[in-house]
KOLSE-122885 format. One line per field, with one value per residue (C-alpha): residue in one letter; x, y, z. Coordinates in pm, whole numbers, padded with zeros to 5 digits. Last residue first. Layout:
BEGIN
code	[A:...]
u	[X:...]
v	[Y:...]
w	[Z:...]
END
This chain:
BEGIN
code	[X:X:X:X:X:X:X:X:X:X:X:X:X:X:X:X:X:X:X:X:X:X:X:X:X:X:X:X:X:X:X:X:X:X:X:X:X:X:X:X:X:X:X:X:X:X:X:X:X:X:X:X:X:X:X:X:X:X:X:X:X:X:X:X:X:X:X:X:X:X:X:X:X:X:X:X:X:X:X:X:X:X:X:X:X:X:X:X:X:X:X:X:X:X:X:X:X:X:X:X:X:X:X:X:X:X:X:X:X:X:X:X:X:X:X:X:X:X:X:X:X:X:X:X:X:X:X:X:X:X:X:X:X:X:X:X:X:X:X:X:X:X:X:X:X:X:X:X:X:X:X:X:X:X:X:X:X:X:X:X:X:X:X:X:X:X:X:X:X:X:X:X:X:X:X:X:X:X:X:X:X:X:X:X:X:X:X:X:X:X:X:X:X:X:X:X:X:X:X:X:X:X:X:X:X:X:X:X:X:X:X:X:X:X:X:X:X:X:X:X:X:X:X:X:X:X:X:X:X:X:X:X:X:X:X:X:X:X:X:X:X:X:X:X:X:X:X:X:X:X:X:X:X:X:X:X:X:X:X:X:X:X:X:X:X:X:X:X:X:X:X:X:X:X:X:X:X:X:X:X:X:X:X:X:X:X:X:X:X:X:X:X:X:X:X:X:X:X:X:X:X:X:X:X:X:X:X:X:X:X:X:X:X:X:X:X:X:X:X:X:X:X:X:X:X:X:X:X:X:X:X:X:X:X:X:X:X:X:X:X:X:X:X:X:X:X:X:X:X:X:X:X:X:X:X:X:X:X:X:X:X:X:X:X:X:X:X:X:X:X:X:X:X:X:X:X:X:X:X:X:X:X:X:X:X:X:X:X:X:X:X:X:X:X:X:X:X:X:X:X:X:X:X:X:X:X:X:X:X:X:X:X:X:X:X:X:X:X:X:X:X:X:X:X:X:X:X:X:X:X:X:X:X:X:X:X:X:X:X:X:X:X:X:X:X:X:X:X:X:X:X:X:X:X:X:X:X:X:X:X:X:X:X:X:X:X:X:X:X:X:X:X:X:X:X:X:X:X:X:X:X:X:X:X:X:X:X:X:X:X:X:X:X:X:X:X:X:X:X:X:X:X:X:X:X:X:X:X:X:X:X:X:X:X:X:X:X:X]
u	[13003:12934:12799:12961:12859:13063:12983:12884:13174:13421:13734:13966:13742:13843:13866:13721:13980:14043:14443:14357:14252:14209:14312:14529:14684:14757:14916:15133:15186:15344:15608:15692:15824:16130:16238:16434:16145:16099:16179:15849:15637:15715:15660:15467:15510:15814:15653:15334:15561:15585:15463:15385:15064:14799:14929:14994:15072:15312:15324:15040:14677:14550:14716:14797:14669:14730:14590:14672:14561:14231:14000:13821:14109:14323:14130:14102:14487:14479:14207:14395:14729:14516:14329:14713:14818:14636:14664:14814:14454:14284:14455:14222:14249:14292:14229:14389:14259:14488:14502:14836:14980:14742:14430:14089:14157:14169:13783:13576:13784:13646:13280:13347:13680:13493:13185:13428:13629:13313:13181:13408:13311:13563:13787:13573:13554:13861:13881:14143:14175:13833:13756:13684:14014:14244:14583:14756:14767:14557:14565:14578:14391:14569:14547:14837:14901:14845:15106:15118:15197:15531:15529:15412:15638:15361:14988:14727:14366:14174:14298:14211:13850:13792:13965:13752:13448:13488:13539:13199:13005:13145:13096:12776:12703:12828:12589:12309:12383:12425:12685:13055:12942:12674:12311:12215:11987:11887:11733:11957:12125:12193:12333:12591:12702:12723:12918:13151:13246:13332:13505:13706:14033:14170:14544:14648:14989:15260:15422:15791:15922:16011:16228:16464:16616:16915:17058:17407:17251:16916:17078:17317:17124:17215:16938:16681:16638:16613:16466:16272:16209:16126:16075:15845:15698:15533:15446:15251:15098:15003:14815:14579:14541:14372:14180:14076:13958:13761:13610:13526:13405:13129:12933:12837:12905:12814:12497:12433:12476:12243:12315:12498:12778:13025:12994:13118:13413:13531:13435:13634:13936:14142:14542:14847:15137:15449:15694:15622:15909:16148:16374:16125:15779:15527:15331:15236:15189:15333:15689:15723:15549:15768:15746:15967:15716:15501:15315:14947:14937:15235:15074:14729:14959:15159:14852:14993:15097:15208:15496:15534:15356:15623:15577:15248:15316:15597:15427:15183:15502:15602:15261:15292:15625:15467:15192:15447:15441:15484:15156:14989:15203:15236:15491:15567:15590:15836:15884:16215:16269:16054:16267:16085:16470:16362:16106:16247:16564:16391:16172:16465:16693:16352:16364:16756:16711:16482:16080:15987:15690:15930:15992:16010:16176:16043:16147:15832:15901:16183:16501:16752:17133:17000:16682:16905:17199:17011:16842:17242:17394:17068:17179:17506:17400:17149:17347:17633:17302:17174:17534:17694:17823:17548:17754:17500:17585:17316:17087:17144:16923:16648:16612:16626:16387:16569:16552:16297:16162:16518:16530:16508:16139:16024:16273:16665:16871:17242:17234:17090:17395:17662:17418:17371:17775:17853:17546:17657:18064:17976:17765:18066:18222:18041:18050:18274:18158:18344:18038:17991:18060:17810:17877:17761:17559:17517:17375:17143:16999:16959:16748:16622:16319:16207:15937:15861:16071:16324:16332:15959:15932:15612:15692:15572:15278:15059:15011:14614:14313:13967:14233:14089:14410:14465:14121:14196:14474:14331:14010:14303:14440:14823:15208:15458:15476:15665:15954:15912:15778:16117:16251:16063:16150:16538:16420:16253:16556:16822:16588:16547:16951:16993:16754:16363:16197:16410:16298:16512:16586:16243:16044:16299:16263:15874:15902:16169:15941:15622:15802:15915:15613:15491]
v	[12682:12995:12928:13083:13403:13521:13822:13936:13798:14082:14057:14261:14548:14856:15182:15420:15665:15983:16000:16026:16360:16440:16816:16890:16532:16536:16876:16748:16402:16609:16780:16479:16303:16582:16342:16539:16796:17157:17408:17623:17431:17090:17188:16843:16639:16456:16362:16177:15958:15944:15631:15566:15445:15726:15811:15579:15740:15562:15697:15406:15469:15351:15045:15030:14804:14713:14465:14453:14253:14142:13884:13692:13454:13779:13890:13601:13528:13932:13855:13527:13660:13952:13680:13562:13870:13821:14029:14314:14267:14421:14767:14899:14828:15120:14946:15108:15008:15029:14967:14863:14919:14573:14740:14560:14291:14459:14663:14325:14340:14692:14612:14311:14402:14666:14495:14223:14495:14749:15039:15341:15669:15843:15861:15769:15468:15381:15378:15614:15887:16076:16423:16712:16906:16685:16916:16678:16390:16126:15704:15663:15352:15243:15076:14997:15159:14988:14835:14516:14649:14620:14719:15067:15324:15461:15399:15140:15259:14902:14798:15170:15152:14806:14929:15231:15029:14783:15077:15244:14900:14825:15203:15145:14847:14973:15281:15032:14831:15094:15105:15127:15407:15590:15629:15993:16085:15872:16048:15960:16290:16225:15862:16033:16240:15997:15797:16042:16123:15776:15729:16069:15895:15719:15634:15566:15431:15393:15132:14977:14642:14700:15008:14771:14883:14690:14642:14860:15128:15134:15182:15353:15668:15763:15612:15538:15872:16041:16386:16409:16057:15898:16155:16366:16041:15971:16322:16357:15997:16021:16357:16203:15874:16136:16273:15951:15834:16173:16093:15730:15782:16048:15836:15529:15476:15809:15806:15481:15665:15943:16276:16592:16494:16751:16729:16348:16400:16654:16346:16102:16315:16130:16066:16047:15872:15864:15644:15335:15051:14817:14578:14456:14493:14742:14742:15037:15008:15336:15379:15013:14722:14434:14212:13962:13687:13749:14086:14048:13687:13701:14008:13769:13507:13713:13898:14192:14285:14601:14618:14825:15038:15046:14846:14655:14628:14457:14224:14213:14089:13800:13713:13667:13499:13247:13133:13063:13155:12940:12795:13043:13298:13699:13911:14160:14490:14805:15167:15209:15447:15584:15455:15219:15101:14803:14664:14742:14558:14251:14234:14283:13928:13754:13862:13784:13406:13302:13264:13285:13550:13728:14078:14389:14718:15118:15452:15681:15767:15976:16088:15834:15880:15849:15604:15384:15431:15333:15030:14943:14975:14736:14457:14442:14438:14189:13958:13933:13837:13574:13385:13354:13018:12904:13214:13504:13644:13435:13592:13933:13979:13752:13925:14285:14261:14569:14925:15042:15424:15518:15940:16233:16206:16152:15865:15791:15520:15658:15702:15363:15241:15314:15178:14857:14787:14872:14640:14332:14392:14359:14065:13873:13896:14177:14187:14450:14812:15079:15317:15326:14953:14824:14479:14167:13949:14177:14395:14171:14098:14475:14468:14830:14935:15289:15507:15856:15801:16062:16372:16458:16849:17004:16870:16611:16794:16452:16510:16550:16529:16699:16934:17287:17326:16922:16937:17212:17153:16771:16983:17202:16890:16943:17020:16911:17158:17414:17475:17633:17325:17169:17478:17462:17096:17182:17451:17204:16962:17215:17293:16983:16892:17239:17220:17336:17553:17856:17926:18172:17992:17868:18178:18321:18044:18097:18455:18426:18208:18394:18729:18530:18403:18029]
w	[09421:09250:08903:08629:08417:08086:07949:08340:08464:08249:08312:08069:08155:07866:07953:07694:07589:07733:07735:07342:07408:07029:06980:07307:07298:06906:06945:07244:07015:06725:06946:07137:06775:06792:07083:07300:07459:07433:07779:07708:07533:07607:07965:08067:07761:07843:08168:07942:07810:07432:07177:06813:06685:06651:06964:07280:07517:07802:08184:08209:08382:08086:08001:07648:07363:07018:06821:06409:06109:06319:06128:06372:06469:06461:06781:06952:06952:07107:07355:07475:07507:07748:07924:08014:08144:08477:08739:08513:08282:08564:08567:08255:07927:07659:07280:06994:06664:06401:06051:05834:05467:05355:05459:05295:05550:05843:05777:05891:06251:06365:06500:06640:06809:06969:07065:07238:07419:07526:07268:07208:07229:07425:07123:06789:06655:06422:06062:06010:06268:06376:06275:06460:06484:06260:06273:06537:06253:06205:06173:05828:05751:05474:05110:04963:04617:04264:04054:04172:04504:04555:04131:04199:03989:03821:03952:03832:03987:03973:04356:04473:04380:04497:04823:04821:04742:05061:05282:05217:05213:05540:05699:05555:05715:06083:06073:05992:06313:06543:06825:06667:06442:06531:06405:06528:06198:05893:05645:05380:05398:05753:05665:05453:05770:06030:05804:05710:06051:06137:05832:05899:05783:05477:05295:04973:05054:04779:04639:04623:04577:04214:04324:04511:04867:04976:04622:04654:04383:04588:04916:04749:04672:04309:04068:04285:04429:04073:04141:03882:03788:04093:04358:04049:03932:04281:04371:04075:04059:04420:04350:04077:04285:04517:04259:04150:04497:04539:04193:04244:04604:04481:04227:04274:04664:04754:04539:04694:05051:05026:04806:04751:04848:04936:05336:05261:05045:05379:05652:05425:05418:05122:05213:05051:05178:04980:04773:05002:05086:04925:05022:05298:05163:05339:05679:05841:06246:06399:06186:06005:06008:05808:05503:05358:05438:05127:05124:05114:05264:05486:05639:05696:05880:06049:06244:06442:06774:06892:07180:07351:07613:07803:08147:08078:07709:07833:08018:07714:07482:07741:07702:07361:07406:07656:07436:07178:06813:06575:06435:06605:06409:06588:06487:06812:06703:06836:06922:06921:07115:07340:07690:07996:08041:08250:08029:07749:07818:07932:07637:07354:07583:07496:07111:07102:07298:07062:07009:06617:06503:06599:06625:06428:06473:06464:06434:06465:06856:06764:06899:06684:06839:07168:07186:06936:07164:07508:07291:07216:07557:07674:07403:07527:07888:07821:07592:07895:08169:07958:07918:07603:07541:07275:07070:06961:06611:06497:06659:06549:06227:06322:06651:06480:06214:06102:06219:06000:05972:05995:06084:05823:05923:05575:05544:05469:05588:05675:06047:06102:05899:06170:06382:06234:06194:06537:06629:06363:06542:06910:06804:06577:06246:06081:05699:05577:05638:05368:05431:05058:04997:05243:05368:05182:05480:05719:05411:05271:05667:05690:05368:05371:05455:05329:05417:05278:04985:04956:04748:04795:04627:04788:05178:05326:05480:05466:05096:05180:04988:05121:05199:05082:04891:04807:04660:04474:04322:04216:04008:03877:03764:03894:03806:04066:04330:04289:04605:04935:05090:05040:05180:05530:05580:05572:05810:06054:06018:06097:06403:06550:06546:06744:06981:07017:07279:07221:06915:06733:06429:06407:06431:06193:05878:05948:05887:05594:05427:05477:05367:05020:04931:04955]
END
């Protein structure tokens, strides 16, 4: 970056009037981390990250903090933190003083906590049997309106269940009648454990907020062992530890440089783009690691909440859609889509399956959570994607009815252990009768879903690529700003992707499933 461009973007933020004071420190601490060299590069991986076929997510040249960390609240409850001088909490009052004191201290690419805890396994045991309902509520209520507060934005995130309890019950009556941003939230979901009733208590809420998400405990359990958590939209990484970065591989761009069909893609174009994306994790990687040495004087790591051995990274994906449209075209085969034709589906299989196989076999430093490779993840866009579709999904305004949607997308969930998302709008039908809704998500992970989430569509709630704002915050976010520093990424996203214009689901659907009329 050159000197003039630095100063002019340092001055367009200093003197904006449509962001605050806490939103502009962070913007120009952001500016001088991309000011600095970037660790040293292929000049094959230079210039795929300059034309952004690869892309470091704009996390700045220099990383000196993991993008996403979870630290082992329950650990710390337990011990105390020696650098704040917190002694283990004694009581309720005392675990959410001691929480939010730490919230301000967890580090992340947002400068915010990615991770708030597994907050209803965390707490309830600070609740006495004598405590009435309505004394947890209020306690718990003046603690959401100080997380929505203290942490403006929509990326901070808790976890839930897959146990029913007083604390995760007490969590759905607050959201529902706060209706805030923060945190955006996601419901663990066992049908050996879970309750019919808490799931629906979780689409009630839905109903009102837009939260929660829902995802498949078994199959997390499976990749991650049970210390594992979703964190920021709907990415799932090891408690303890975390992901270095996120580095992506536009699947559209790797397409419009193939020179051939489909096998040829497959044999000979996903291996390099793959490698040179490995290539720019490794960089970026051993730069926060060694370079800057996080893990050797943060205190999360030096007080054993966060443990470099459970970290990876995420290689993440987008533009499938595009991509297959494109490789079939050079194949010969023209206007197949993606979510409606059967040979566009197959090779969006077969295109998926060899970038996990890919990414499995590519050992990267520093990677241990992930046996030494990086996650896998169906990165789910950013505002700056004009014309190509987020992740794995099917494109907005395009998508095929509920069943055909869950049909299509529930082969890719396995392949993505750092979280996929498909984001399903429903329309006002399912309010009648929330039950159909617990039944379409426990049918969902029965056929192989990792994640569901859903939103109504004529709800104040967006839902982005996985976090939340309300459309009011959005209305003059130009002109007078907005709290959240998250609102200013979902106003781009809105303009480019109109997410507010996805297909609208029927929850009941008589024609799918026809009975006599007596």
């Amino acid at each position: 970056m050159h000197m003039s461009q630095f100063v002019a973007d340092a001055e367009a933020i200093v003197t904006s009037g449509a962001i605050g004071y806490d939103q502009k420190v962070r913007r120009l601490a952001g500016l001088a981390t991309s000011a600095l060299p970037y660790p040293a590069l292929s000049p094959a991986c230079q210039e795929a990250l300059d034309k952004r076929v690869t892309c470091d997510m704009f996390e700045g040249n220099r990383p000196f903090t993991p993008r996403y960390v979870l630290p082992d609240y329950a650990k710390a409850l337990r011990h105390g933190v020696r650098h704040l001088e917190l002694d283990p909490p004694q009581d309720l009052d005392d675990a959410l003083s001691f929480l939010t004191i730490l919230y301000g201290h967890v580090p992340s690419v947002t400068t915010y906590p990615v991770y708030l805890g597994d907050l209803d396994a965390l707490l309830e045991p600070f609740v006495p049997a004598d405590m009435s309902d309505d004394d947890l509520d209020r306690r718990l209520r003046r603690f959401w309106v100080q997380l929505d507060r203290l942490l403006p934005d929509a990326f901070v995130h808790t976890n839930l269940g897959p146990a029913d309890g007083r604390v995760v019950r007490s969590i759905f009556r607050v959201e529902r009648s706060l209706r805030q941003v923060v945190p955006n939230i996601t419901l663990k979901v066992d049908p050996q454990v879970t309750p019919d009733s808490l799931i629906e208590d979780g689409v009630e809420t839905v109903f009102a907020t837009g939260k929660p998400h829902f995802v498949n405990h078994p199959m997390m359990v499976g990749d991650h062992g049970p210390a594992y958590a979703a964190v920021s939209c709907y990415n799932s990484l090891k408690i303890g530890g975390g992901s270095h970065t996120l580095v992506r591989l536009n699947l559209k761009e790797a397409a419009v440089r193939q020179a051939g069909g489909l096998e040829e893609f497959l044999a000979q174009g996903l291996p390099l783009w793959v490698e040179l994306t490995a290539e720019l994790m490794a960089a970026r990687i051993t730069s926060l690691v060694e370079d800057q040495a996080f893990f050797e004087h943060h205190f999360l790591a030096t007080e054993g909440l966060i443990d470099l051995d459970r970290f990876s990274a995420m290689f993440g994906i987008f533009g499938l859609a595009e991509c297959v449209a494109e490789i079939l075209a050079h194949d010969g085969i023209h206007n197949a889509r993606y979510g409606h034709d059967e040979v566009a589906n197959a090779a969006a299989y077969r295109i998926v399956e060899r970038i996990a196989e890919l990414v499995a076999a590519r050992q990267l430093p520093y990677c241990g959570g992930g046996n030494g490779a990086a996650y896998l993840h169906s990165q789910g866009g950013i505002d700056l994607d004009v014309g190509v579709t987020a992740g794995t999904r099917i494109p907005v305004r395009d998508e095929p009815s509920m069943r055909e949607h869950i049909t299509v997308c529930a082969p890719h969930h396995r392949h993505f252990a750092a979280g996929i998302s498909d984001i399903f709008h429903v329309d006002e039908t399912a309010v009648r009768n929330p039950q159909a809704m617990v039944d379409i998500i426990k049918g969902a992970f029965a056929v192989g879903m990792r994640d569901f989430t859903f939103n109504l569509a004529d709800n104040e709630f967006i839902r982005i690529t996985g976090y939340l704002v309300r459309k009011s915050d959005l209305v003059e976010i130009d002109t007078v700003g907005a709290r959240h520093g998250s609102d200013y990424l979902a106003a781009g996203s809105e303009r480019t992707f109109h997410l507010t214009e996805r297909a609208v689901k029927r929850v009941g659907a008589h024609e799918l499933d026809p009975r006599p009329r007596r």
